[in-house]
Backbone bond lengths (Angstrom), bond angles and torsions (degrees), N, CA, C in turn:
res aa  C-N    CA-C-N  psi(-1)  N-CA   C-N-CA  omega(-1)  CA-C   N-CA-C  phi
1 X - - - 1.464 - - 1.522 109.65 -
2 X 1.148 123.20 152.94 1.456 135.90 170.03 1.357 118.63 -57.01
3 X 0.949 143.01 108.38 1.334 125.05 -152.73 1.914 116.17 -129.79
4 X 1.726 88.65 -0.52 1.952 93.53 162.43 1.755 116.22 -124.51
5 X 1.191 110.13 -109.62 1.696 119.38 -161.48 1.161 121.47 -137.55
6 X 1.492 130.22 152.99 1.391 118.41 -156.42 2.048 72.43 -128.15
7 X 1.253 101.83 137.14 0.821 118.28 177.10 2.005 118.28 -97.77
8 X 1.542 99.66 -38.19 1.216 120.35 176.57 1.406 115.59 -165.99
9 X 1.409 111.32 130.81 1.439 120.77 174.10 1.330 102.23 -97.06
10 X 1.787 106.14 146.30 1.420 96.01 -173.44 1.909 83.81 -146.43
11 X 1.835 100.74 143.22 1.698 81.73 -146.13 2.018 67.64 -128.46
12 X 1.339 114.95 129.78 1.320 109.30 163.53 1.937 111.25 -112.42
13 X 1.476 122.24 106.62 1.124 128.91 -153.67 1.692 109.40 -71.56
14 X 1.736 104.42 -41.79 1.610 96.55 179.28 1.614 119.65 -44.06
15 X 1.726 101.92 -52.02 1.696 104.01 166.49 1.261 139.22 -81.67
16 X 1.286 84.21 -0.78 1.931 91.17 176.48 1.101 137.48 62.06
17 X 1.880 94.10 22.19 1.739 117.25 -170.94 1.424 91.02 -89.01
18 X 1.257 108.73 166.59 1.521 127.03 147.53 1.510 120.65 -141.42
19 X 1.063 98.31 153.17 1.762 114.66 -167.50 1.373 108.43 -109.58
20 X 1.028 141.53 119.17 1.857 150.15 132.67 1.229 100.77 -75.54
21 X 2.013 108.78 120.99 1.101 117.15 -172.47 1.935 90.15 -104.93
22 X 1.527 114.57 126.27 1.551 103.69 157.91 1.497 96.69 96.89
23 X 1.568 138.75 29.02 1.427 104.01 -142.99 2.152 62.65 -147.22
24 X 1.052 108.57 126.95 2.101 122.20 176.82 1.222 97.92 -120.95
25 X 1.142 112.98 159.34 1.361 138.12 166.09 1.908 114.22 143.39
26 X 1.401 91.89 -166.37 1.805 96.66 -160.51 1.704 93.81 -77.15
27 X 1.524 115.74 -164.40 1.204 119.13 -161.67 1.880 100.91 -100.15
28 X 0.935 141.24 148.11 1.090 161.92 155.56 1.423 132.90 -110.96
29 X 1.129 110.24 132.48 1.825 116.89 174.60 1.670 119.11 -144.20
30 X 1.536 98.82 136.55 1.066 107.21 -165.37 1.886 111.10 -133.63
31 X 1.597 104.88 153.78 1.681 102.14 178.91 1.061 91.35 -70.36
32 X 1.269 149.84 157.85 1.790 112.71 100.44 1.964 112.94 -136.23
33 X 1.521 97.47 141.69 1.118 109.55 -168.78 1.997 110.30 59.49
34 X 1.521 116.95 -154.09 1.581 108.12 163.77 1.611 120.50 -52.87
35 X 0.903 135.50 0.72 1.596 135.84 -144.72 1.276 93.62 -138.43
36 X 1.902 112.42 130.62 1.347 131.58 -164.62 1.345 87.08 -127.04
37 X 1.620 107.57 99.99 1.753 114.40 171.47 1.462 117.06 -84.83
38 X 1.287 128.77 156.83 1.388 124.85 -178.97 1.664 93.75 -120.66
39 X 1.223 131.50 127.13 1.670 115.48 139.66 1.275 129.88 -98.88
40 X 1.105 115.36 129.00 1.704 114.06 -172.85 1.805 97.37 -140.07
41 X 1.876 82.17 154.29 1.649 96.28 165.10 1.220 108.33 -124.28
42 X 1.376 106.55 135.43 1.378 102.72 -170.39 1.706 119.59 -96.18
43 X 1.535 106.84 -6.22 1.497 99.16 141.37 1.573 109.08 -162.22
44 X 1.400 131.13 166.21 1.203 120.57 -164.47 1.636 105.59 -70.81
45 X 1.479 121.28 -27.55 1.498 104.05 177.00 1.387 119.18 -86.07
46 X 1.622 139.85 -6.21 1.046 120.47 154.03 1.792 125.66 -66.03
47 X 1.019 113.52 170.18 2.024 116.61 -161.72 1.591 97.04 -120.77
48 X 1.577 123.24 10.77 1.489 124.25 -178.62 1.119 103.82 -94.76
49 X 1.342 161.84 126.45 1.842 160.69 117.44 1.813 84.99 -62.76
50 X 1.657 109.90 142.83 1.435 126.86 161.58 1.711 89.94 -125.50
51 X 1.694 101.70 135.92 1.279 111.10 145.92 1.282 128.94 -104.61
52 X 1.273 120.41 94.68 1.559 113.53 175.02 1.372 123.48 -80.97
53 X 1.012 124.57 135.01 1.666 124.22 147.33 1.183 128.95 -57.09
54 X 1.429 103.46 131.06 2.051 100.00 169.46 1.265 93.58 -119.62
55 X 1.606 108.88 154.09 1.412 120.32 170.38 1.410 122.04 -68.82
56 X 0.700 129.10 143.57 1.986 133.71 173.43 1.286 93.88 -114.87
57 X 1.690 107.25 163.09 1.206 122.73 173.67 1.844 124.79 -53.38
58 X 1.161 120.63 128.04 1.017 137.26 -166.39 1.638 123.64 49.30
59 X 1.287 111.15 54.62 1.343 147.36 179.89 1.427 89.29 -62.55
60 X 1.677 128.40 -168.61 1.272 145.45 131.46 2.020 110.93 -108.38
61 X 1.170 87.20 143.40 1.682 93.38 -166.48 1.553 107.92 -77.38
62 X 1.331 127.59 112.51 1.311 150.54 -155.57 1.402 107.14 -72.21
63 X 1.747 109.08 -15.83 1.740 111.08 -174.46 1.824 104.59 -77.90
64 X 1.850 112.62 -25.64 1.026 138.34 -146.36 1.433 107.80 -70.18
65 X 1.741 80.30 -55.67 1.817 86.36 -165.88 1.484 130.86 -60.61
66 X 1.826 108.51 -24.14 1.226 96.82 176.55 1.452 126.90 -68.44
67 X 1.438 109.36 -30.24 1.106 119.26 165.72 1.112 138.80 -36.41
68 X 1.489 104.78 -66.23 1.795 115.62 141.91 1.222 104.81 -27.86
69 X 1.055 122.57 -120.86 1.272 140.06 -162.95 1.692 115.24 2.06
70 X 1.974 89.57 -43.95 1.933 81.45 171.81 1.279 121.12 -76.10
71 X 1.213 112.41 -31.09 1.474 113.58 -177.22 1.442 122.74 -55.04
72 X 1.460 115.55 -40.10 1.081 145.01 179.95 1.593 104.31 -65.21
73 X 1.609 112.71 -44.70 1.538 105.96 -163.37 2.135 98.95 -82.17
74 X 1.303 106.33 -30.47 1.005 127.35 -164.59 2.171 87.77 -76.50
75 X 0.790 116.82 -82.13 1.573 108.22 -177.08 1.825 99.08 -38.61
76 X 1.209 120.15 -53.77 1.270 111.33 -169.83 1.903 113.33 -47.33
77 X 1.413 97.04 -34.11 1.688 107.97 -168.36 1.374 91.89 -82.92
78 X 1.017 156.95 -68.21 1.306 160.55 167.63 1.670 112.82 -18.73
79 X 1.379 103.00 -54.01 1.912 112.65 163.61 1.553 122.00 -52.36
80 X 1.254 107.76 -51.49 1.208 125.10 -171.44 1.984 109.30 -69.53
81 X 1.284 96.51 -56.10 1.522 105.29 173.89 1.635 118.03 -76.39
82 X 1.256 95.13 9.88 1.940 99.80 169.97 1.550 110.80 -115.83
83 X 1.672 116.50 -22.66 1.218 109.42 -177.17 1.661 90.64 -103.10
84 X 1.329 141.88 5.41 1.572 125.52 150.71 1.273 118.16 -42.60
85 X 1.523 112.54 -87.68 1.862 129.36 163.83 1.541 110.65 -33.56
86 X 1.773 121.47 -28.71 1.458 90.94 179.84 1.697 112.75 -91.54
87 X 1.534 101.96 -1.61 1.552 93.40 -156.07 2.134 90.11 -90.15
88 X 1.374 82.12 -9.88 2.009 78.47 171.79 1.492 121.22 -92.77
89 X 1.081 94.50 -58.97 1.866 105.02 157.73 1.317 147.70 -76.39
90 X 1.333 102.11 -46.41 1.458 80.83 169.62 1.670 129.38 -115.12
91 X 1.708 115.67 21.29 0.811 131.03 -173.15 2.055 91.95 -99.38
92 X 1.458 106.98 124.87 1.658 99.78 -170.87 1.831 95.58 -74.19
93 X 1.652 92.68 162.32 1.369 111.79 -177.08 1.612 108.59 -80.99
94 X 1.341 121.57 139.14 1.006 153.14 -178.69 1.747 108.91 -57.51
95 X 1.556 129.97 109.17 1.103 123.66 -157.09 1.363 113.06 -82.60
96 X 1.706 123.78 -10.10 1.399 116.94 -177.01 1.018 101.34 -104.60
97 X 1.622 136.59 -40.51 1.620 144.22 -113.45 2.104 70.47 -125.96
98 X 1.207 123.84 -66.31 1.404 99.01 -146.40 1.720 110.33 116.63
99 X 1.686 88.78 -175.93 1.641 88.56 -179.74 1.235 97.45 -75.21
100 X 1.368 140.53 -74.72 1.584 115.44 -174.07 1.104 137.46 21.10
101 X 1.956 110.25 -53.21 1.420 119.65 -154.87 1.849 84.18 -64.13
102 X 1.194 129.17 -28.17 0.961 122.04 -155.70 1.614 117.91 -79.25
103 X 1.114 117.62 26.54 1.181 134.81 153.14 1.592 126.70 -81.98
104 X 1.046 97.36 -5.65 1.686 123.07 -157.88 1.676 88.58 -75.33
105 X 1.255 89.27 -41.68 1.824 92.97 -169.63 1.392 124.91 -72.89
106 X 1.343 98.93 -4.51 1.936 106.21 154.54 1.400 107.26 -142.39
107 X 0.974 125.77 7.03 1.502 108.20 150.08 1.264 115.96 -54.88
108 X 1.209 114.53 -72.61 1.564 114.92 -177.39 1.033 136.91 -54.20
109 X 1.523 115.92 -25.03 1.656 111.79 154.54 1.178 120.70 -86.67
110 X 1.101 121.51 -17.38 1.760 120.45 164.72 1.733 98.65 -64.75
111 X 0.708 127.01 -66.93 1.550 127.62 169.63 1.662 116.66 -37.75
112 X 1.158 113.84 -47.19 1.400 98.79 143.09 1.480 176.07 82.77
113 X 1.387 73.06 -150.75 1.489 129.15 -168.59 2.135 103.98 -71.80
114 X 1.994 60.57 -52.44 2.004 99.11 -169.09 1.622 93.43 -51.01
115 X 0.878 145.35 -58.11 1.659 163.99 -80.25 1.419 87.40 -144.11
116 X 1.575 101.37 -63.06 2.248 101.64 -166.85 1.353 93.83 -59.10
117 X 1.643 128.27 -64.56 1.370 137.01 -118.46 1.776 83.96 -78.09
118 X 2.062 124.47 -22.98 1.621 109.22 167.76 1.119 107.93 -70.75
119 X 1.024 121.16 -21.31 1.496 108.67 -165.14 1.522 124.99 -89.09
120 X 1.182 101.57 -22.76 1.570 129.60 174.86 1.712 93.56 -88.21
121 X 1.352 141.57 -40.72 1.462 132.16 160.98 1.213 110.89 -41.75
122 X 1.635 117.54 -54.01 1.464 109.03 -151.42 1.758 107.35 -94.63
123 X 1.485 101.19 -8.80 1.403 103.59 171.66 1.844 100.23 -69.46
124 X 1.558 110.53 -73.56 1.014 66.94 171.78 1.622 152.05 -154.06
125 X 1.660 77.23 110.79 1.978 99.51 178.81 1.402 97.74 -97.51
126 X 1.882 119.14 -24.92 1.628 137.36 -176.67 1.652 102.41 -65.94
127 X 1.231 111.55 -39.18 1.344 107.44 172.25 1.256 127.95 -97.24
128 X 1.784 115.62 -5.36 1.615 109.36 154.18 1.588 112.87 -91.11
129 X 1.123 128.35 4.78 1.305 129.28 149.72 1.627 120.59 -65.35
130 X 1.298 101.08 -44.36 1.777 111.07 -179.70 1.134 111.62 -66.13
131 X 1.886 108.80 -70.01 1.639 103.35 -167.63 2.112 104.54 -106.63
132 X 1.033 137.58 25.53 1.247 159.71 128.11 1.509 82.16 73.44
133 X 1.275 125.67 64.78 1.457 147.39 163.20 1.595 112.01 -117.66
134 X 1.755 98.73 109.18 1.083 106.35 -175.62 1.348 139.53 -52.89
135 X 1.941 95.10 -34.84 1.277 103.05 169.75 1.579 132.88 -49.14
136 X 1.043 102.68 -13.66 1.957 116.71 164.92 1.298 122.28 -86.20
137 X 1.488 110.63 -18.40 1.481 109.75 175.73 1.741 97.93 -89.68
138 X 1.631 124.24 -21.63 1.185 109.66 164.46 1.435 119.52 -57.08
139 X 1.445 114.59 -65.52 1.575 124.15 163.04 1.322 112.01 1.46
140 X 1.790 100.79 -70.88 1.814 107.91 -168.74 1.223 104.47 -80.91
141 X 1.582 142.62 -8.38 1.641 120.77 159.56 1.366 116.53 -76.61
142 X 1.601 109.49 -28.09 1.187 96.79 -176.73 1.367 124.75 -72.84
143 X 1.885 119.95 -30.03 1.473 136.14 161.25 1.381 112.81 -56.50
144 X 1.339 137.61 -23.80 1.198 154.66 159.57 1.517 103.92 -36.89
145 X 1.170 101.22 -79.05 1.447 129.55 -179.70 1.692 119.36 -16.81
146 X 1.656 76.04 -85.31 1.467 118.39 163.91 1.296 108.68 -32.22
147 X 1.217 111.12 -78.03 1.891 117.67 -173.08 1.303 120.92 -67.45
148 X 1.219 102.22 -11.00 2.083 100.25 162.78 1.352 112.89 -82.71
149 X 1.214 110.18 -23.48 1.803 108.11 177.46 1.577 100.11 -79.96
150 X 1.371 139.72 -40.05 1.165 136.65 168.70 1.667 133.82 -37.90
151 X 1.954 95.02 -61.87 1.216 110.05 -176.62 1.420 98.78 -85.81
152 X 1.276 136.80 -4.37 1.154 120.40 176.64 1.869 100.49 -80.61
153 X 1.341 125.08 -53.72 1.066 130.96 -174.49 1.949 120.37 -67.65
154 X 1.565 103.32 -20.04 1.371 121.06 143.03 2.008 106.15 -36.76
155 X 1.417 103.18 -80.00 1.259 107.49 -161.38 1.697 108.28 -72.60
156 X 1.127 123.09 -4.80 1.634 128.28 148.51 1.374 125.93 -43.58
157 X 1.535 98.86 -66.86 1.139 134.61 -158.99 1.995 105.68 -68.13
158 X 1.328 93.10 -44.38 1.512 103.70 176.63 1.696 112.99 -83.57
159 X 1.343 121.32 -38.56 1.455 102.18 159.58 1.529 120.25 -60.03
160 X 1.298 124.78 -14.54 1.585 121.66 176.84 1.901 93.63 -57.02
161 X 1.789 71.36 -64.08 2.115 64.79 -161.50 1.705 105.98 -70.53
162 X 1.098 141.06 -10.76 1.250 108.64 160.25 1.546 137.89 -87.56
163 X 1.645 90.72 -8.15 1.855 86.70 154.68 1.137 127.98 -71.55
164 X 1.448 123.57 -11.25 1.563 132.70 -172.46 1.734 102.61 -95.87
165 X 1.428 100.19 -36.06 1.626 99.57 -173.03 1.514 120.07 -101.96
166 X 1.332 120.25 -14.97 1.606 127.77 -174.68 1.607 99.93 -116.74
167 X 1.439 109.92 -5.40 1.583 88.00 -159.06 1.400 129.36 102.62
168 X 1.323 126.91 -57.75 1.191 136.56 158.37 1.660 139.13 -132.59
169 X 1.804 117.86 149.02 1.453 125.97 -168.06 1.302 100.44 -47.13
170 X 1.379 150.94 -24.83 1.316 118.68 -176.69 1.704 95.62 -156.23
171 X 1.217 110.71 163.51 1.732 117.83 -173.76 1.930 77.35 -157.90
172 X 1.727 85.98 140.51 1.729 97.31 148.23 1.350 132.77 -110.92
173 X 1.484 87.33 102.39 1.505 116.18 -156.27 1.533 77.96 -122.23
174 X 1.558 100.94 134.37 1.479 133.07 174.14 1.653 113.35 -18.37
175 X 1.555 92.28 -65.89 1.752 107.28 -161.28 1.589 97.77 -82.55
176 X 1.234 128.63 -3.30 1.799 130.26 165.66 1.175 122.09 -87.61
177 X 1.495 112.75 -47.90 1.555 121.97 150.95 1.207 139.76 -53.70
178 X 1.076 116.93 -11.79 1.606 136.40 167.30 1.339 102.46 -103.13
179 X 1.297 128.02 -21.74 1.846 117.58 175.34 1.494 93.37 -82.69
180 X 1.163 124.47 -18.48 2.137 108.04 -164.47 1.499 82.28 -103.08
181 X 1.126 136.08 -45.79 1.644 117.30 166.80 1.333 109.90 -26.37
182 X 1.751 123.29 -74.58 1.167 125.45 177.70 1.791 115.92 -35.60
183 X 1.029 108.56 -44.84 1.463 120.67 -171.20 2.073 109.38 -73.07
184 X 1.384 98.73 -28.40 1.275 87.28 169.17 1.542 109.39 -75.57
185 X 1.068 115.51 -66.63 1.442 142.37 153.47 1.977 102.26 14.39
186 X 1.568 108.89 -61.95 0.730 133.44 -169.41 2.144 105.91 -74.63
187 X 1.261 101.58 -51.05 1.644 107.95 179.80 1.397 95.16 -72.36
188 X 0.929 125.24 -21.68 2.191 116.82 -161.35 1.837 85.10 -93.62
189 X 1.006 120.42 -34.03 2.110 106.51 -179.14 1.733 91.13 -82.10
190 X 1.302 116.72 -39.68 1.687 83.43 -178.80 1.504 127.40 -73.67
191 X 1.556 108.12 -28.23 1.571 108.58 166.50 1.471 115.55 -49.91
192 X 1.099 130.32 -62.57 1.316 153.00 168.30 1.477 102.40 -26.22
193 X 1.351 118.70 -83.06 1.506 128.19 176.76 1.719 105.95 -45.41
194 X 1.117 148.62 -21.78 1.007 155.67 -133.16 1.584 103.56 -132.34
195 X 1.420 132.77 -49.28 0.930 176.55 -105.66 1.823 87.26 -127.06
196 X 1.335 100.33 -102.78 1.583 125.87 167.32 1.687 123.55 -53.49
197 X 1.043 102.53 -4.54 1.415 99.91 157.44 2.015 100.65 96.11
198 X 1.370 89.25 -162.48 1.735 92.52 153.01 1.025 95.15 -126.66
199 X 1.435 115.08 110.77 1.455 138.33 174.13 1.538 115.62 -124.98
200 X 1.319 117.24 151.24 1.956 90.62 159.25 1.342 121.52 -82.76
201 X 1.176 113.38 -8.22 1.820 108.84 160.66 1.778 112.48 -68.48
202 X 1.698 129.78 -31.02 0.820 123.00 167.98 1.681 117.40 -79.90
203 X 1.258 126.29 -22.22 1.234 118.32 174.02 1.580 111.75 -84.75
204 X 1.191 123.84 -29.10 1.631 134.43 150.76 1.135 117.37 -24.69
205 X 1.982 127.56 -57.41 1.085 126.16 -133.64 1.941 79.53 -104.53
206 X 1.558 97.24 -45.05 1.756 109.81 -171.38 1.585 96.56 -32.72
207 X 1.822 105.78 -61.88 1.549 101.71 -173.30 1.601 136.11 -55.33
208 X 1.568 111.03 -31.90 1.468 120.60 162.62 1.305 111.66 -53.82
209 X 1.043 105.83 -45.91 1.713 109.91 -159.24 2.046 92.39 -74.13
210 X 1.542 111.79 -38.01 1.791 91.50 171.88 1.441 125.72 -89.31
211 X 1.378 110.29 -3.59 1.429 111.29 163.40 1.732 128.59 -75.11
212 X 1.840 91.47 -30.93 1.804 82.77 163.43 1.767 117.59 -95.81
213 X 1.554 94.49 -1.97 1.763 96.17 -179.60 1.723 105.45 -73.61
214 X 1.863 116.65 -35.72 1.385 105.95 -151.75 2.020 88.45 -63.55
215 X 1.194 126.08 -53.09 1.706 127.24 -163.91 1.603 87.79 -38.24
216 X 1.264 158.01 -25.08 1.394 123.53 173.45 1.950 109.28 -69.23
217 X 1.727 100.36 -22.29 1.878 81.78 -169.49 1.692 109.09 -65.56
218 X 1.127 134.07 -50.45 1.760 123.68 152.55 1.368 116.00 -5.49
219 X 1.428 115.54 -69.94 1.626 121.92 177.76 1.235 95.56 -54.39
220 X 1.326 135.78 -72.63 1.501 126.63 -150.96 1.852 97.04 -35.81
221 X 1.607 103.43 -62.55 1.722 134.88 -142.88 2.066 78.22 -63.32
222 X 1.357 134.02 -56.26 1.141 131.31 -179.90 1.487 129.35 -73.60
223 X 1.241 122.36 -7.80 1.085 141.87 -148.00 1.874 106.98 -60.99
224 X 1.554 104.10 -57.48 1.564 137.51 158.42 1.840 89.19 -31.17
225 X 1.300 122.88 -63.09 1.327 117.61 -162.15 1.784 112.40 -81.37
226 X 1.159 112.47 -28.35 1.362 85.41 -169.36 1.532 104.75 -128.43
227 X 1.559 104.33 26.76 1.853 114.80 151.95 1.374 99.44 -127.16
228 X 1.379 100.77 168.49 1.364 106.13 167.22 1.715 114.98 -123.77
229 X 1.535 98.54 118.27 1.780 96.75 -165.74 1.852 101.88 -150.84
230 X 1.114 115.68 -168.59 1.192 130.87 -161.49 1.597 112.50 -68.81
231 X 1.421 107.44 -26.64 2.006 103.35 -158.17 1.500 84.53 -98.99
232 X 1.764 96.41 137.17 1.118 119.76 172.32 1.726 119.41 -48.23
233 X 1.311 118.80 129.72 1.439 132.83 145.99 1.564 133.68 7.11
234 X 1.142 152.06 144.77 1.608 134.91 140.61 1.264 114.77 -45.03
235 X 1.498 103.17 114.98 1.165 134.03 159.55 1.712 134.52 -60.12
236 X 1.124 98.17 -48.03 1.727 118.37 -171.02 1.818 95.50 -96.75
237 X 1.119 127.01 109.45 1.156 147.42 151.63 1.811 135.52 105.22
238 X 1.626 71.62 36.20 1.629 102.85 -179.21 1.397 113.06 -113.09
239 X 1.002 126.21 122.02 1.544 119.68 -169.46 1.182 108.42 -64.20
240 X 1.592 105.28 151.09 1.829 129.99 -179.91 1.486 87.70 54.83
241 X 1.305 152.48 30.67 1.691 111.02 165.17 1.396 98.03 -131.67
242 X 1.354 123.69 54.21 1.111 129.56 126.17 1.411 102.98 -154.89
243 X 1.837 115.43 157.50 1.546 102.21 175.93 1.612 92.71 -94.26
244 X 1.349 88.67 162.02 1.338 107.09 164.23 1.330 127.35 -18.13
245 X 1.413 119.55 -69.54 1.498 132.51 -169.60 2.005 93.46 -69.26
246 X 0.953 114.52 -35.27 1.804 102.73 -179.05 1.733 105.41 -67.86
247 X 1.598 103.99 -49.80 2.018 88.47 175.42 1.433 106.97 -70.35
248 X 1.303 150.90 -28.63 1.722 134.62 173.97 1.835 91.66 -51.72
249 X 1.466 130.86 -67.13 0.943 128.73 -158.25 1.638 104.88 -53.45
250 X 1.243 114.97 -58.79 1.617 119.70 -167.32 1.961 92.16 -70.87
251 X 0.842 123.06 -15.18 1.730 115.80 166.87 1.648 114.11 -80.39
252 X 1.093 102.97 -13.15 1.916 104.61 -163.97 2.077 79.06 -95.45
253 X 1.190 82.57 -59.44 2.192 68.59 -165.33 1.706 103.43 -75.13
254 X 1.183 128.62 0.12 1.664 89.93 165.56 1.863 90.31 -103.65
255 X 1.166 145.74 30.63 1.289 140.54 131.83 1.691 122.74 -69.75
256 X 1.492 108.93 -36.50 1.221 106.36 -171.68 1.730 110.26 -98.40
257 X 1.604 116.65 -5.14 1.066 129.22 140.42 1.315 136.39 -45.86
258 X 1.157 108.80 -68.27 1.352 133.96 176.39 1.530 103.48 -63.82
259 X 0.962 111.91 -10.77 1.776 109.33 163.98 1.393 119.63 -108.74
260 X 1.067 119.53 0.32 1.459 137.98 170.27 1.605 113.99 -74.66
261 X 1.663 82.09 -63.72 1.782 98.29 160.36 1.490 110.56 -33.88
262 X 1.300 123.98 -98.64 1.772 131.85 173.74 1.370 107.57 -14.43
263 X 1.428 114.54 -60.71 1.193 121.97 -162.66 1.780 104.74 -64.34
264 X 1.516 127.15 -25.19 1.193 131.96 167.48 1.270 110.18 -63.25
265 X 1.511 107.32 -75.90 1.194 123.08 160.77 1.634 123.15 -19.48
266 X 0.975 146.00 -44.80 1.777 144.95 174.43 1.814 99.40 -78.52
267 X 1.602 116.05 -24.00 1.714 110.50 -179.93 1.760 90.30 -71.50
268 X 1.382 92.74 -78.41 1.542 108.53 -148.87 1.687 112.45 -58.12
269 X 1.598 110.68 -6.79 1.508 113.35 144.92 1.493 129.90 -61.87
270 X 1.181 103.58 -75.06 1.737 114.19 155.14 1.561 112.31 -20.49
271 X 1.497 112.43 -50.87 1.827 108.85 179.53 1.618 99.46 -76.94
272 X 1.250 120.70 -61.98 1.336 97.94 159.45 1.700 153.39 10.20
273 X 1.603 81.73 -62.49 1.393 95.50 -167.67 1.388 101.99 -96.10
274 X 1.227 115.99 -40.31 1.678 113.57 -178.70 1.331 128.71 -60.83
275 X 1.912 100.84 -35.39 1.673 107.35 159.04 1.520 134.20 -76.80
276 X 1.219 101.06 -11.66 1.717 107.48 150.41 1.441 119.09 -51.75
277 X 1.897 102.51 -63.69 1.018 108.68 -175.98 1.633 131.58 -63.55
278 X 1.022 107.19 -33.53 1.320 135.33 170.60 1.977 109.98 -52.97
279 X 1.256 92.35 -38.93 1.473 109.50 -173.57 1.606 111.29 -77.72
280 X 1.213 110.34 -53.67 1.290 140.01 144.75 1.648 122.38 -3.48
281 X 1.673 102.52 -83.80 1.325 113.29 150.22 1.394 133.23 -38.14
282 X 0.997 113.83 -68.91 1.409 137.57 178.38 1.390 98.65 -37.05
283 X 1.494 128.46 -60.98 1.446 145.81 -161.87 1.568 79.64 -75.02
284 X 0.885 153.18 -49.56 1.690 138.40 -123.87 2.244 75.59 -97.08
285 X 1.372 104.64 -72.90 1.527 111.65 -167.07 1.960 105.12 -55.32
286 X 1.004 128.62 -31.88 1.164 112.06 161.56 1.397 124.39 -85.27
287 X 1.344 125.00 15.41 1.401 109.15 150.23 1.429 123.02 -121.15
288 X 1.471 111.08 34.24 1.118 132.75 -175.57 1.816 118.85 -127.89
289 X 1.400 103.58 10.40 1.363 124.07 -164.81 1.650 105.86 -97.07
C-alpha cells in the first residue's frame, strides 16, 4: 500500500502515463476499466512512483486516438468554415424573414446537437445500468457536458430570430417549452452528478434522470405537429419550401457540426477519464496516510 503523500500529480494524456511526484512504497497493481496499471518504486530513495498502463486484450490502441481526433477536429473545421460563406452567399435570401432567416443555418444544427448529445446520454446511462461499466457513465458526462453548451446556445440563437421575427426574445410556444424542459433536464443531471460525487449512486441517479429526460426530445422533434404555435414547420423534405441551394447549405453545417460534436466528444471523454482517475488516486493515498 502507499503509505505517504502525493505532492503533485502530473498526468501526460498523449501517453497515457501518469506521474506521483514524492509518493514510496511497495509495488501495487490494479484493473481499472480496459487498462491493467502497475505502480512501482523502483527504489525506496528515489521520490518518483510511474503509473503506466498496459494494454489488455481488446483495449483501443492509444497511438490511434490522437490521430482521430485530428482528423475529426480538422474535417469538423473545414465543415463549419464552408457552411459560414455558404449560408451568406450562396444560400439565396429569404423573401419574407430577410437576412435573419440566415441564422437558420446554425440554429438547427446547433439544435441538433442539443437533441443527439440526450440521446446519446441516455443511451448510454441504459447501458451503464445493464453492464455497470463505467466507461459509459463517462460517455454520458461527457455528452452531458457537451449538450448543455448546445441547447443552451440553441435557445440563444432562437430568441435572436424571434425577436426579429415575432416581436419578442421568448413566447411559450410548444416547440420552446419543450427545448427549456430539455435544458433544465440537462442542468438538474449536472447538479446531481456534481452534487454526489463520482459515485455509483451518482452515476445511478445521473442515468434515471436521462432515461426519463430523453422522451421529451420526440416532443421537442413533434412539437410543430401536435400543438399549434408560433415556430415554423419542417423545412427539409417538404416540397418547394426550401430551394435547393438552402438544403446543400443546411446539409454541409449539420455535417460539420455533427463532427464537432465527436470531435468534443473523444476530448471531454479523455477529461473524463483522467479526473476519475486522478480522483481515484488521490482518494486511494489519502486514506492511506
Amino acid at each position: 500500500m502507499i503509505d505517504t503523500f502525493v505532492v503533485r500529480l502530473v498526468m501526460r494524456v498523449r501517453k497515457q502515463s501518469y506521474t506521483l511526484l514524492r509518493v514510496k512504497g511497495r509495488k501495487q497493481r490494479f484493473i481499472h476499466g480496459a487498462e491493467d496499471f502497475v505502480i512501482f518504486s523502483p527504489s525506496v530513495n528515489k521520490e518518483t512512483t510511474q503509473i503506466t498502463p498496459r494494454r489488455v486484450a481488446g483495449s483501443v490502441s492509444k497511438e490511434r486516438l490522437p490521430l482521430v481526433s485530428l482528423i475529426i477536429g480538422v474535417l469538423a473545421f473545414v465543415g463549419i468554415m464552408t457552411a459560414i460563406p455558404m449560408a451568406f452567399f450562396y444560400a439565396p435570401p429569404e423573401v419574407v424573414q430577410g437576412p435573419v432567416q440566415r441564422i437558420f443555418y446554425f440554429h438547427v444544427p446547433i439544435a441538433w446537437i442539443g437533441m443527439l448529445a440526450f440521446v446519446v446520454m441516455a443511451i448510454a446511462s441504459i447501458g451503464y445500468l445493464w453492464k455497470r461499466d463505467e466507461r459509459l457513465d463517462w460517455a454520458a458526462r461527457a455528452s452531458a457536458e457537451i449538450g448543455t453548451v448546445f441547447i443552451t446556445l440553441t435557445l440563444i440563437t432562437g430568441s435572436i430570430w424571434g425577436r426579429t421575427t415575432w416581436g419578442t426574445w421568448w413566447s411559450w410556444d410548444p416547440k420552446l417549452t419543450a427545448s427549456l424542459v430539455l435544458w433544465f433536464m440537462y442542468i438538474g443531471y449536472l447538479m446531481i452528478r456534481s452534487y454526489m460525487g463520482r459515485t455509483p449512486a451518482s452515476a445511478n441517479a445521473g442515468a434515471v434522470l436521462a432515461i426519463i429526460g430523453v422522451f421529451d426530445v420526440p416532443i421537442i422533434y413533434e412539437a410543430v405537429n401536435l400543438w399549434r404555435g408560433l415556430h415554423p414547420g419542417a423545412q427539409v423534405g417538404v416540397a418547394g419550401a426550401l430551394p435547393p441551394e438552402a438544403i446543400i447549405t443546411l446539409m454541409v453545417s449539420l455535417a460539420g457540426f455533427t463532427l464537432l460534436y465527436t470531435f468534443l466528444m473523444l476530448q471531454v471523454y479523455q477529461f473524463q477519464k483522467l479526473q476519475t482517475l486522478a480522483q481515484r488516486l488521490r482518494a486511494t493515498v489519502e486514506y492511506d496516510m
